[in-house]
N, C-alpha and C positions, 0 to 999 in steps of 0.2 A: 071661368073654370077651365074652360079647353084651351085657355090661349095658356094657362099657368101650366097645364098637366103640356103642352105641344112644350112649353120652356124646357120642363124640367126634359122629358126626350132628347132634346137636343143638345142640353148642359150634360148629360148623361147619357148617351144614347149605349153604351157597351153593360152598363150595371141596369138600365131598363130593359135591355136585350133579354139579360140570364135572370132574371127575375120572372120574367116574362114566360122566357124559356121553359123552366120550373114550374109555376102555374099552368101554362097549356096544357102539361105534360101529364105532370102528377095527379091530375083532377079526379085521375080514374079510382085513386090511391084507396078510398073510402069504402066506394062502391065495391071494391076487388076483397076488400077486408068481411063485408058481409055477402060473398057468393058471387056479385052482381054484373061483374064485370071480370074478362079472364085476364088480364093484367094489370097491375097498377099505374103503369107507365105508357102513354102514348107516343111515338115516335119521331110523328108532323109537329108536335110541340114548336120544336127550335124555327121549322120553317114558319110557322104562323108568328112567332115573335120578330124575325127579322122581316117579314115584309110589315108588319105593324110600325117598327122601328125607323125603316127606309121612308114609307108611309108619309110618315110625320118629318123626317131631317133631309129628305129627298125629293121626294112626291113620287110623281110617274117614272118619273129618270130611273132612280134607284132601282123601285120595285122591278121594269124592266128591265132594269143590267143584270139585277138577279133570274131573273126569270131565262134570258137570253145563256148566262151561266151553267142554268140546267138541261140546255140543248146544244150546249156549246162542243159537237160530236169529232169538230177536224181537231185531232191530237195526234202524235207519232204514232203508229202502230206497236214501236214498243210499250210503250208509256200505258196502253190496251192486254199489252202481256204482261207487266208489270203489275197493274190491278189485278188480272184474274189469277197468276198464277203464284203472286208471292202468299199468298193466305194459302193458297193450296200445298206449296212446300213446307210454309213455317206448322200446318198442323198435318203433314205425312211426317215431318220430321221429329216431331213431336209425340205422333201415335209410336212412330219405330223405335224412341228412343224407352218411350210407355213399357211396349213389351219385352224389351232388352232388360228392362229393372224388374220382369218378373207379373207384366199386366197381359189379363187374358181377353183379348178383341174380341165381343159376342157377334160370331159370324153371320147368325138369322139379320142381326141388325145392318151389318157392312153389307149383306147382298141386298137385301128391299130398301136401303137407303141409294146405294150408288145408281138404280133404277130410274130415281125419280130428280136426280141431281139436276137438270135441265126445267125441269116444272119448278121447280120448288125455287131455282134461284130467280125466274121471271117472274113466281109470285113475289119474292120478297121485295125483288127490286121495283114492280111497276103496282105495288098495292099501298099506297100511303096507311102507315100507322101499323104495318105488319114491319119487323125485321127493323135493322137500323137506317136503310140506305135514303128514308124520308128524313133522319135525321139532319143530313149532311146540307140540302140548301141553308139551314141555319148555322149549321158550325162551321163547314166548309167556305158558305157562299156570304157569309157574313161576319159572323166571329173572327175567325184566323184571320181572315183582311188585314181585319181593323186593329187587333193584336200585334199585325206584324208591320202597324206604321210606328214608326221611332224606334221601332228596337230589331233585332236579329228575330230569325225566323226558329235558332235554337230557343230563345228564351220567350217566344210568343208563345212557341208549345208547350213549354213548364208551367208560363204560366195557364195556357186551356187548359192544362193536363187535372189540374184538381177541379175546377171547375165543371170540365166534365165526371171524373168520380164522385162529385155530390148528385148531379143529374142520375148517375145508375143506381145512388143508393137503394130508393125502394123496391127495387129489381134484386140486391142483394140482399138487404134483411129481409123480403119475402121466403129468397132460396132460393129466386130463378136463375141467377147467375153466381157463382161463385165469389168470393173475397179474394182471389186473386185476380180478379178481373182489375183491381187497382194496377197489381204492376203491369198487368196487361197493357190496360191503358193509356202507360208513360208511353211504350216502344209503338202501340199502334199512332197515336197523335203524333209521333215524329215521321213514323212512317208516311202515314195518311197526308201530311203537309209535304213531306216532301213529292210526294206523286201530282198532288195538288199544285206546286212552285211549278215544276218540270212540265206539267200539263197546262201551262197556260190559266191558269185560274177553271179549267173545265169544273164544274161543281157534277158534269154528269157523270164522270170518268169515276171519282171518287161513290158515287151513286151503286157504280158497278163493283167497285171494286168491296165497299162493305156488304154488299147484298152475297157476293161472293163470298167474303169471309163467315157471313153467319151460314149463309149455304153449307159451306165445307166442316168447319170447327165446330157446330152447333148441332146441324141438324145433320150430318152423316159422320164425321171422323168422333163427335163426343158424344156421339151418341152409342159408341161399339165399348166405352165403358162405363160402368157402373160402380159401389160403395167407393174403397181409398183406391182402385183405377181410377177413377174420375176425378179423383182431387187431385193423383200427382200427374196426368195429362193435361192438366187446368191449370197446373205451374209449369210444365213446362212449357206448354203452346206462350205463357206470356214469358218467360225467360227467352224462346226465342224470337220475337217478335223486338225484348230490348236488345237481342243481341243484332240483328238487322238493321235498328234503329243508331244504337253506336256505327254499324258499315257504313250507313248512308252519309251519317252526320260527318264521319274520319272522309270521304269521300268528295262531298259534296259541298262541305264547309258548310259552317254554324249561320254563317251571313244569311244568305240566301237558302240555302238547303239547295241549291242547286250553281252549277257552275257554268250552265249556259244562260238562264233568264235571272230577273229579281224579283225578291220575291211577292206576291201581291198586295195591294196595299188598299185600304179605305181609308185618307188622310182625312177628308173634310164630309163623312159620316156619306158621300154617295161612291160608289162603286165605279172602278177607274174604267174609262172607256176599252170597251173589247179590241184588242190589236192581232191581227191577223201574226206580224212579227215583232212580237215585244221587244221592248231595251235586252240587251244580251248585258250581262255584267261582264263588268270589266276585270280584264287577268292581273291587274296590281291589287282586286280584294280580297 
């Protein structure tokens, strides 16, 4: 039985991942339905399915490249401004454009939120299962990899792209997150991979950079509106997000999502060795 279920893992290791994924995740789903649990949805899901997966088609190797990925701290210092401050433009830009169409910012809420801005984004980012940024050894440090061996780094992330909108679902039909959180989702995973290509495979940089985004768009800039404010601040945070996502991709080229390295890959289900100066791609692609 474990030699047949170790096969099927490694005949399949990306459709055992997100099943996987889903199960970890959703468990709460039940329990949330009658009181018992304040989410439906756990966040470490994806990371506990990719070291399960690596586990079984890697061993130690894997599991450790991963791991190594989540402390993999030497990145440009831009690529550090890049994570914390493109969430923080795309939802000021997004509140400013809010109250230009006639939405009223609850200011009790903008001053006791902007307060605790610094608490709240080191909870999210260093408390597994709180916020998304536990999500990301599994999609970042695994999924995208493996997505973006054989094909372009544009169409790895169309294809995560829905893949992850079934993962938020019971986060939206609860009402925790809105139903535009789909288009959201296209322009964040292109973004997200591209920070991720340019970063070296960092899976911590990406850690930061989502703990930040729910920090800002979540719990202080979405939080200053309420009734149909909040729905049309929840379209436009992800209209601009796809509009950033277009900048990078017209920039950066579809190939790689990046014009200086290539873009990460998991060909043979273990994770490519950590290179201090990766392959640079080459200026005829």
């Amino acid at each position: 039985m474990k030699s047949r279920l170790s096969t099927v893992v490694k005949r399949h290791p990306l459709t055992v991942f997100f099943v996987l994924a889903y199960a970890l995740s959703w468990w709460p789903w039940i329990l949330y339905a009658y009181d018992l649990a304040p989410t439906p949805v756990v966040g470490f899901g994806p990371f506990l399915a990719a070291l399960a997966v690596l586990a079984i088609t890697s061993g130690k190797t894997g599991v450790l490249g991963l791991l190594r990925r989540m402390v993999q701290w030497r990145v440009g210092v831009g690529w550090y401004a890049a994570a914390l401050l493109i969430p923080v433009a795309i939802s000021l830009a997004a509140a400013k454009s809010n109250t230009l169409l006639g939405a009223q910012a609850l200011e009790s809420a903008e001053r006791g939120a902007w307060t605790s801005i610094f608490s709240t984004f080191f909870f999210l980012l260093l408390v597994p299962g709180v916020g998304g940024a536990w999500e990301e050894p599994g999609w970042r440090g695994y999924a995208v990899p493996k997505l973006q061996s054989g094909r372009s780094a544009l169409v790895a992330s169309l294809i995560f792209w829905p893949a992850l909108v079934i993962w938020h679902l019971p986060l939206m039909i609860v009402g925790t997150i809105p139903w535009s959180e789909i288009v959201f989702l296209l322009g964040f995973v292109i973004v997200f991979n591209w920070v991720f290509n340019n970063a070296r495979g960092s899976v911590l940089i990406i850690m930061v950079m989502h703990a930040m985004n729910n920090t800002i768009s979540f719990n202080i800039i979405g939080a200053m509106f309420t009734g149909a404010d909040s729905v049309r601040y929840a379209w436009l945070y992800a209209a601009g997000w796809c509009v950033v996502a277009m900048v990078v991709t017209l920039v950066s080229g579809p190939q790689h999502l990046s014009r200086k390295y290539k873009k990460q890959e998991i060909p043979d289900g273990s994770l490519r060795p950590d290179r201090s100066t990766p392959e640079p791609v080459r200026t005829d692609q």
